[in-house]
Chimera marker file (.cmm) of the C-alpha trace (Angstrom):
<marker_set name="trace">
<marker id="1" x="89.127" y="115.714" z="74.458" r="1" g="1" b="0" radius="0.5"/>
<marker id="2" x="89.131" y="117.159" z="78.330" r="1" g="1" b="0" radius="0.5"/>
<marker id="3" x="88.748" y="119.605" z="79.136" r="1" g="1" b="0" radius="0.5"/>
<marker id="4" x="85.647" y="119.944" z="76.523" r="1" g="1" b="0" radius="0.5"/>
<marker id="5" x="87.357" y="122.410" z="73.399" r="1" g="1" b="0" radius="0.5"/>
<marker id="6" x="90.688" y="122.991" z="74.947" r="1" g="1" b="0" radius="0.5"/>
<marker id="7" x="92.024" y="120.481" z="71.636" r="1" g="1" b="0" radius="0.5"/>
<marker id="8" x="94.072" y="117.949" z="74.462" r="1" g="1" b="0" radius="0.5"/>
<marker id="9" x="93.234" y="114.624" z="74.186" r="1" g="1" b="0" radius="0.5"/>
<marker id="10" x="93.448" y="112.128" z="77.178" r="1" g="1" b="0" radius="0.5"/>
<marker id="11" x="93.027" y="108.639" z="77.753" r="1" g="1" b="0" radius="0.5"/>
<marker id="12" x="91.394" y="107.080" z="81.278" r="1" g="1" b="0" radius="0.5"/>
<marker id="13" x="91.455" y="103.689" z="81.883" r="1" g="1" b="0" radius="0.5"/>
<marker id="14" x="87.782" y="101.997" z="82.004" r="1" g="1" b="0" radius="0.5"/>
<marker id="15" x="87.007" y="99.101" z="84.177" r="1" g="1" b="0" radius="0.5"/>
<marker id="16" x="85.428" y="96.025" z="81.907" r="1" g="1" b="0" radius="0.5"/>
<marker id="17" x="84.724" y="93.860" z="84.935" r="1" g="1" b="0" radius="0.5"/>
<marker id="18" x="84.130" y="93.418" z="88.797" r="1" g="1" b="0" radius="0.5"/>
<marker id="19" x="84.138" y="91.197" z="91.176" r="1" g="1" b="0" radius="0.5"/>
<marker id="20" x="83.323" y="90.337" z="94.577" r="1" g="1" b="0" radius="0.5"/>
<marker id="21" x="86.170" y="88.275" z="97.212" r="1" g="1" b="0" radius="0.5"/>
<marker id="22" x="86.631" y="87.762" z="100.623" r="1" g="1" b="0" radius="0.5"/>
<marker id="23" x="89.233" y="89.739" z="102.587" r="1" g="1" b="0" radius="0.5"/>
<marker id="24" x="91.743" y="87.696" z="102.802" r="1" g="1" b="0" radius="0.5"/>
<marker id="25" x="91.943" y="86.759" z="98.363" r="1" g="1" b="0" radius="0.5"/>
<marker id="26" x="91.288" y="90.997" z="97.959" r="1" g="1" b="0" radius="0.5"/>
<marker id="27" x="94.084" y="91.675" z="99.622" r="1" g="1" b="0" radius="0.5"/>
<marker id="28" x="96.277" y="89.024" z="97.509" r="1" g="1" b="0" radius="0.5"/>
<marker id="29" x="94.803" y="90.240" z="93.996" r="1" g="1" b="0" radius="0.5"/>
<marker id="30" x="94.652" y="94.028" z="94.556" r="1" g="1" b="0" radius="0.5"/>
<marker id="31" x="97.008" y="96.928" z="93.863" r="1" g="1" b="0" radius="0.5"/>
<marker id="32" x="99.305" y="96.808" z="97.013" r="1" g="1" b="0" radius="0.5"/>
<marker id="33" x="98.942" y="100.001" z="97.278" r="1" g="1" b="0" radius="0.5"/>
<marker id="34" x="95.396" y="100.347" z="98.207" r="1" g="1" b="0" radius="0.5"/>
<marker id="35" x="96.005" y="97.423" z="100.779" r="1" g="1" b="0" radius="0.5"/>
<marker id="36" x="96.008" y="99.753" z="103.835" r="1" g="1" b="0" radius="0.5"/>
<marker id="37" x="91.936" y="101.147" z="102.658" r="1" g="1" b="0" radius="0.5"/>
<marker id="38" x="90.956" y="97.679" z="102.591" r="1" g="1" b="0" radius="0.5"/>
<marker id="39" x="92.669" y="96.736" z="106.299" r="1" g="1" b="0" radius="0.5"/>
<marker id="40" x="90.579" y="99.658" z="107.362" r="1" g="1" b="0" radius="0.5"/>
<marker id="41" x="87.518" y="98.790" z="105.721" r="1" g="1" b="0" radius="0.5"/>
<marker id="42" x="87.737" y="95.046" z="107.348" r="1" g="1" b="0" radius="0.5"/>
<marker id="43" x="88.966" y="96.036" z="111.014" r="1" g="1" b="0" radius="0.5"/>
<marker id="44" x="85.412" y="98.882" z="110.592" r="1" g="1" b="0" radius="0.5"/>
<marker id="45" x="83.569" y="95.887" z="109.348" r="1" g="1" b="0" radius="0.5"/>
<marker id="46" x="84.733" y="93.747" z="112.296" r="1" g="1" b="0" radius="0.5"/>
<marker id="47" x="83.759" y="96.471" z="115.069" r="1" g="1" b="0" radius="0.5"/>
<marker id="48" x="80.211" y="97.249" z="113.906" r="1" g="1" b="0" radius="0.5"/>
<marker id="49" x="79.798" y="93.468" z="113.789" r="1" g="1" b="0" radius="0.5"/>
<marker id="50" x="80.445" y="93.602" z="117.570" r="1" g="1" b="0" radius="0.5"/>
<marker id="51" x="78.103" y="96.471" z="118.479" r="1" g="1" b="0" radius="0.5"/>
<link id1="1" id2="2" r="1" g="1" b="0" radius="0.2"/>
<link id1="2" id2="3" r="1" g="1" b="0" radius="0.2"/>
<link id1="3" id2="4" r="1" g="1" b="0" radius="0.2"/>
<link id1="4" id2="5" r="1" g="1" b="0" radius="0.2"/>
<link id1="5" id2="6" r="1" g="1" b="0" radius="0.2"/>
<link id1="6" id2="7" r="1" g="1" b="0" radius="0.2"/>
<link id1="7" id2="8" r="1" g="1" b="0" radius="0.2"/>
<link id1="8" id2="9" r="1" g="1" b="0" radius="0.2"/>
<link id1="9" id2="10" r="1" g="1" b="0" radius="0.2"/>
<link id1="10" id2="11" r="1" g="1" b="0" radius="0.2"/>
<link id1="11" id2="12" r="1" g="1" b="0" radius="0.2"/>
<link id1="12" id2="13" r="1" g="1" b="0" radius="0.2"/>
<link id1="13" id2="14" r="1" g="1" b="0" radius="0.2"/>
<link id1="14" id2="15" r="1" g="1" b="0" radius="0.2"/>
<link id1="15" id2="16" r="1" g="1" b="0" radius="0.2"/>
<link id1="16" id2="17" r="1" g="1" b="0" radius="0.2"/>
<link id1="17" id2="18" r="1" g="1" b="0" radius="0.2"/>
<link id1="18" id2="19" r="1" g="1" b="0" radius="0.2"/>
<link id1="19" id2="20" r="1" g="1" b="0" radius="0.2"/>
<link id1="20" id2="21" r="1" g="1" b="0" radius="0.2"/>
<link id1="21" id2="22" r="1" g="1" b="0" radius="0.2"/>
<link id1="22" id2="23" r="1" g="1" b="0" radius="0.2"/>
<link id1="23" id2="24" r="1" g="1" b="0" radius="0.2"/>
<link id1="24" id2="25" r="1" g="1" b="0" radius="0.2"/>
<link id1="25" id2="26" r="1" g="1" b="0" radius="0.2"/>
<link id1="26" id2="27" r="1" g="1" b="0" radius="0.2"/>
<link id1="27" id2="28" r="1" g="1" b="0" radius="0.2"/>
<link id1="28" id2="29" r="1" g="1" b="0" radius="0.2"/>
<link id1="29" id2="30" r="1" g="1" b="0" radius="0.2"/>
<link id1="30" id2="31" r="1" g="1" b="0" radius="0.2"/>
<link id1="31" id2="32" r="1" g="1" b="0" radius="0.2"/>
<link id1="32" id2="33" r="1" g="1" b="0" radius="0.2"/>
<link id1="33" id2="34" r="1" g="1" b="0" radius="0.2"/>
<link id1="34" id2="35" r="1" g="1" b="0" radius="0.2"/>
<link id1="35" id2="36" r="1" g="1" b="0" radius="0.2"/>
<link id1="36" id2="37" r="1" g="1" b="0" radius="0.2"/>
<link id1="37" id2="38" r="1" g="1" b="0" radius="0.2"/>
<link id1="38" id2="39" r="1" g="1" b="0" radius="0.2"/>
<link id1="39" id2="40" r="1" g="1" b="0" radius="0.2"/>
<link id1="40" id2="41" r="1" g="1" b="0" radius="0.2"/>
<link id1="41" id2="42" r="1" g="1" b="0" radius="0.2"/>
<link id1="42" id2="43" r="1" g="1" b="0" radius="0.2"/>
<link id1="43" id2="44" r="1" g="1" b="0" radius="0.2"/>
<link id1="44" id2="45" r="1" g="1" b="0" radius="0.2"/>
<link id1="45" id2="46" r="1" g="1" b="0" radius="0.2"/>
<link id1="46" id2="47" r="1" g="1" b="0" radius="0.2"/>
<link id1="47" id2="48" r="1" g="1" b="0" radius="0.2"/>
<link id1="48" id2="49" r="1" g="1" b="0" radius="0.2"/>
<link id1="49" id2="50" r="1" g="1" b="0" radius="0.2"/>
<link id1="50" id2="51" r="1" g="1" b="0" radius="0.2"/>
</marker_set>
């Protein structure tokens, strides 16, 4: 029930597992959609790596 006592019932999905890959699999087994964060994350990665 959420909110607590308003008597509506919802369902949120739960993860059951994780898992660790390199860029380049991520980006070929994750939601499309979050494709662009992970681009991001890599190219942020890549300049601190630099420094």
């Amino acid at each position: 029930e959420w909110p607590p006592r308003s008597g509506k019932l919802k369902q949120f999905p739960e993860i059951d597992r994780a898992e660790f890959f390199r860029g380049e699999v991520a980006l070929r087994k994750m939601n499309p959609a979050q494709a662009p964060f992970l681009d991001r994350l890599l190219a942020a990665l890549h300049r601190t790596e630099e420094k």
